[in-house]
C-alpha positions as CSV (number, residue, x, y, z in Angstrom):
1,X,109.6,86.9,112.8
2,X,108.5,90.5,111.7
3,X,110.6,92.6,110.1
4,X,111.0,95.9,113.0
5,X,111.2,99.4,112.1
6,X,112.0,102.2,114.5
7,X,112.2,105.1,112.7
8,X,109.0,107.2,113.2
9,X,106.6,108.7,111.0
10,X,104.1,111.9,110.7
11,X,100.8,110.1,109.5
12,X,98.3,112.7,108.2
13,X,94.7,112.5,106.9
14,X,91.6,111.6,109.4
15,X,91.3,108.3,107.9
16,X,95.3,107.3,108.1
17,X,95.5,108.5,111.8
18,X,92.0,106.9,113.0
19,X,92.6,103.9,111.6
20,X,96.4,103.5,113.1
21,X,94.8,104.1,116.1
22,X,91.9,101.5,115.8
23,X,94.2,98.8,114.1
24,X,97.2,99.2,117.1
25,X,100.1,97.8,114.5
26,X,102.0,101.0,115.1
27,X,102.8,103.0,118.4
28,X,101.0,106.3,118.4
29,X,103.1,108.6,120.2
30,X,101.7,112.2,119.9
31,X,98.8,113.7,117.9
32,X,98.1,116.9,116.2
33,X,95.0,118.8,115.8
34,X,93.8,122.0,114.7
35,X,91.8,123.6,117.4
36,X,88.4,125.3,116.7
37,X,87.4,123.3,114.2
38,X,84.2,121.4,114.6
39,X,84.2,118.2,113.0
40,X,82.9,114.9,113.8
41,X,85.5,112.8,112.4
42,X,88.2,114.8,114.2
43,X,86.5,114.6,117.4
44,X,86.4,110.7,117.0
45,X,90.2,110.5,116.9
46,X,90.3,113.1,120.1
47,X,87.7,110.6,121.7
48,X,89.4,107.6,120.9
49,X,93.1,109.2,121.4
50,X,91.9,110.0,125.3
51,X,90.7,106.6,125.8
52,X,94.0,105.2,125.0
53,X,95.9,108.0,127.1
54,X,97.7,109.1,123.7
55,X,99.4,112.5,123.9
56,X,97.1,115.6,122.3
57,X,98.5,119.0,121.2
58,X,96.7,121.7,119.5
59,X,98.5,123.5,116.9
60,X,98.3,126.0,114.2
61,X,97.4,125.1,110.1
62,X,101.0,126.2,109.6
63,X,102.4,124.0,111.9
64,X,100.8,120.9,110.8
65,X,101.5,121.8,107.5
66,X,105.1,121.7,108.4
67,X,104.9,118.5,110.1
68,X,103.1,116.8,107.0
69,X,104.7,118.6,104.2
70,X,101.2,118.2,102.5
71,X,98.5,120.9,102.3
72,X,95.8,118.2,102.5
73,X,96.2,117.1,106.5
74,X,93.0,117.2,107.3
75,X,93.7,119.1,109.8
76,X,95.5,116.1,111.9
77,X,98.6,114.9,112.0
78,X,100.3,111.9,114.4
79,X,103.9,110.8,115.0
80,X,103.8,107.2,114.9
81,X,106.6,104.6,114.9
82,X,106.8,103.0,111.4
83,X,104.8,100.6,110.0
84,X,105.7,96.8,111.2
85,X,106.1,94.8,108.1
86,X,104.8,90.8,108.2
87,X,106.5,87.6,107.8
88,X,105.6,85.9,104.5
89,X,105.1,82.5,106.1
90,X,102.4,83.9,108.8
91,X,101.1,85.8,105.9
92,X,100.7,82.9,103.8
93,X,99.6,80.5,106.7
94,X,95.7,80.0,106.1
95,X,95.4,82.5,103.5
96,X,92.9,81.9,100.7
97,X,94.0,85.8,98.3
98,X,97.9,87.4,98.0
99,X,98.5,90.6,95.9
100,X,101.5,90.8,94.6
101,X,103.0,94.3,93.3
102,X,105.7,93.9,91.0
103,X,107.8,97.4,90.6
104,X,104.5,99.4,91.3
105,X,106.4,102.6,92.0
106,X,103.9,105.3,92.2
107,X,102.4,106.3,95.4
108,X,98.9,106.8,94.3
109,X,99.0,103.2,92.6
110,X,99.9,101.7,95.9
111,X,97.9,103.0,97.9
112,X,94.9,102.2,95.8
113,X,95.4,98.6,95.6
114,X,96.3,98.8,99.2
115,X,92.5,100.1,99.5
116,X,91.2,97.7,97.0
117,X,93.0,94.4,98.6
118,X,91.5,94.7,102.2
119,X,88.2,95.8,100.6
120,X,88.0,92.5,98.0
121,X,89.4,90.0,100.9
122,X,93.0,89.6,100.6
123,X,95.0,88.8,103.5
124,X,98.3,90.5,102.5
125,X,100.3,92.2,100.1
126,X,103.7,91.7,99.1
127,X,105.9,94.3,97.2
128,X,109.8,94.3,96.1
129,X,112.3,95.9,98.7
130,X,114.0,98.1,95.5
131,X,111.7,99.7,92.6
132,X,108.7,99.6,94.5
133,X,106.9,102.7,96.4
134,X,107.6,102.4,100.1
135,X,104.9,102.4,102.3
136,X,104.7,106.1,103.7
137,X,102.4,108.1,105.2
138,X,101.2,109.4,101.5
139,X,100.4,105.7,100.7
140,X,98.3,105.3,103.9
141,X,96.5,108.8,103.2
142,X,95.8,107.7,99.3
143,X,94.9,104.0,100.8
144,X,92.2,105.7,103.4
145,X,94.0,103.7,105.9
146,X,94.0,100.5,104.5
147,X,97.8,100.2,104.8
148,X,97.0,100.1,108.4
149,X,95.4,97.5,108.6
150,X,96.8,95.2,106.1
151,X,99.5,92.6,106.4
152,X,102.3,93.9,103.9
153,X,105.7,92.7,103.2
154,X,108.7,93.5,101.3
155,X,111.3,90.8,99.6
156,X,114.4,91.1,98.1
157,X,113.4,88.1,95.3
158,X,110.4,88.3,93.9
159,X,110.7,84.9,91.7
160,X,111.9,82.4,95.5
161,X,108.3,84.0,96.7
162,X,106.7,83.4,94.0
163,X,108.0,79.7,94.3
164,X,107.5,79.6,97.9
165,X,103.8,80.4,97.5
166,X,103.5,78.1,94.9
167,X,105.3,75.2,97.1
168,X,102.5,76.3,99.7
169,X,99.7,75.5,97.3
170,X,99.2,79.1,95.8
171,X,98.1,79.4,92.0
172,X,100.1,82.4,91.2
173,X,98.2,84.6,88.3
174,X,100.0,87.9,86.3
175,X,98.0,90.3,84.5
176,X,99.5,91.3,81.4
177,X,97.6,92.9,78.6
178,X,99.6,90.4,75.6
179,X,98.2,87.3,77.5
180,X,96.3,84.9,75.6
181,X,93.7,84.1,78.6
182,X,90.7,86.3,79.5
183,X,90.6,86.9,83.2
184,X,87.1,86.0,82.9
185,X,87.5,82.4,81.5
186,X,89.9,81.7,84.8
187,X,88.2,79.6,88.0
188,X,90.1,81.0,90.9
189,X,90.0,77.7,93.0
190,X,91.8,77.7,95.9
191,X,94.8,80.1,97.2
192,X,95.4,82.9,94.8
193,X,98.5,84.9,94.7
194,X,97.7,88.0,92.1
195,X,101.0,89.9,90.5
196,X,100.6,92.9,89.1
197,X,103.0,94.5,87.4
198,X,104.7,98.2,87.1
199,X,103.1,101.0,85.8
200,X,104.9,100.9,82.4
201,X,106.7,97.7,81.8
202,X,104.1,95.2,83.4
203,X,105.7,92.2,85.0
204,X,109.0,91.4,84.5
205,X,110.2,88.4,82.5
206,X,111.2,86.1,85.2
207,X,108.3,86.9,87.1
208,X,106.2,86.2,84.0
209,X,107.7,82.8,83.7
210,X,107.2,82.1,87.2
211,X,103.8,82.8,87.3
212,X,101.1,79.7,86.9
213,X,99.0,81.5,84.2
214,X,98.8,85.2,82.7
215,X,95.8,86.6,82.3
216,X,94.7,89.9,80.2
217,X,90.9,91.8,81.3
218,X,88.5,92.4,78.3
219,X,88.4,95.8,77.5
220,X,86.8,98.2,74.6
221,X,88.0,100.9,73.1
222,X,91.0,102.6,71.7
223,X,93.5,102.7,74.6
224,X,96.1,100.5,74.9
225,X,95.8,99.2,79.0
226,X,94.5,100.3,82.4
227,X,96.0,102.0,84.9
228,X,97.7,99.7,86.9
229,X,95.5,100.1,90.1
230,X,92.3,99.9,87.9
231,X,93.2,96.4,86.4
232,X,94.2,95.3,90.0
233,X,91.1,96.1,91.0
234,X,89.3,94.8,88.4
235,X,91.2,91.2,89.3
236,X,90.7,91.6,92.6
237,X,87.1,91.8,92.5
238,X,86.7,88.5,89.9
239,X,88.9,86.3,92.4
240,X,86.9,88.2,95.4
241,X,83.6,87.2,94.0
242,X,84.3,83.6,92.6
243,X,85.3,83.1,95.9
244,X,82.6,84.4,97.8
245,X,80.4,81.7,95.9
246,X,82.3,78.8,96.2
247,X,81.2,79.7,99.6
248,X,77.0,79.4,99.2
């Protein structure tokens, strides 16, 4: 079953609020906009918000930016209910690519490998119930709206998913910038599950010794590691295209 949240939430950002809208996971109760301004984006959600009979008020910059707490609303804001979280085993059920965030705690971090995962093909993301960003409005603004439209879930123990994934047939790779295998040496046959770990300790130990294989990414120069939503990325989109040709 999913996990059900009632509290609501103030969504803000054209893409956040156009793609709850589009994606229907979340109850749209009441939207915001900022009258006179003349912008096609905006008038899609007013478009698509009378189509589905969704409550429209126009208000004030102030107002909005009251509602949001962020200057950068985009002149739109909508109370939602919160985001319904999936069930790992209809996550997992047919699903060919998993990220896993280990401890990723910073919003912007989340919310771009929230972006990256829908765009390189994986079917859900899974993070840690404590340590771990929560998945708020500003994640959904800094994902464009992926978060929408993405199955995520949170779990109290990391390590019994990990093995449940792996009982289910999932190869379970860590990046870690120590790790003796280059991602680029790695055939990503068959169900991945991809952990990345926190912004400044990586993955954790057990986690590490749960994992399959750890992988580092090739890199020049003089600093020490990517940003953590780079090197997802960069993962993402090796697994994404090895298996797009397994497919021709």
């Amino acid at each position: 079953m999913k996990e059900k949240n009632i509290k609501n939430e103030l969504l803000f950002g054209i893409h956040p609020v156009y793609e709850a809208i589009v994606a229907q996971k979340r109850t749209i109760y009441h939207i915001y906009l900022t009258q006179h301004i003349k912008n096609k984006r905006l008038q899609n959600i007013f478009s698509l918000a009378k189509e589905k009979n969704i409550r429209i008020s126009y208000v004030s910059e102030q107002v909005l930016y009251q509602k949001s707490g962020n200057e950068n609303h985009q002149h739109v804001v909508a109370q939602v209910s919160s985001l319904p979280l999936s069930d790992i085993q209809e996550m997992i059920d047919g699903c060919s690519f998993i990220v896993i965030c280990d401890h990723i705690q910073d919003s912007h971090n989340m919310g771009a490998l929230m972006r990256t995962a829908l765009a390189s093909g994986a079917k859900g993301l899974i993070t840690t119930r404590d340590h771990s960003a929560p998945y708020s409005p500003l994640v959904s603004k800094i994902s464009a709206g992926a978060m929408e439209h993405l199955p995520v879930a949170r779990v109290t123990n990391l390590v019994r998913t990990i093995k449940q994934l792996k009982d289910k047939g999932f190869w379970v790779m860590g990046l870690d910038t120590n790790a003796k295998q280059s991602l680029y040496k790695v055939s990503f046959d068959g169900p991945i599950a991809l952990v990345i770990g926190s912004e400044e300790k990586g993955i954790r130990r057990l986690v590490h010794e749960t994992c399959d294989q750890i992988l580092f990414i090739p890199q020049m120069g003089h600093l020490d590691s990517l940003n953590a939503s780079v090197a997802g990325a960069v993962a993402m989109y090796e697994i994404f295209r090895q298996q797009e040709l397994s497919k021709q």
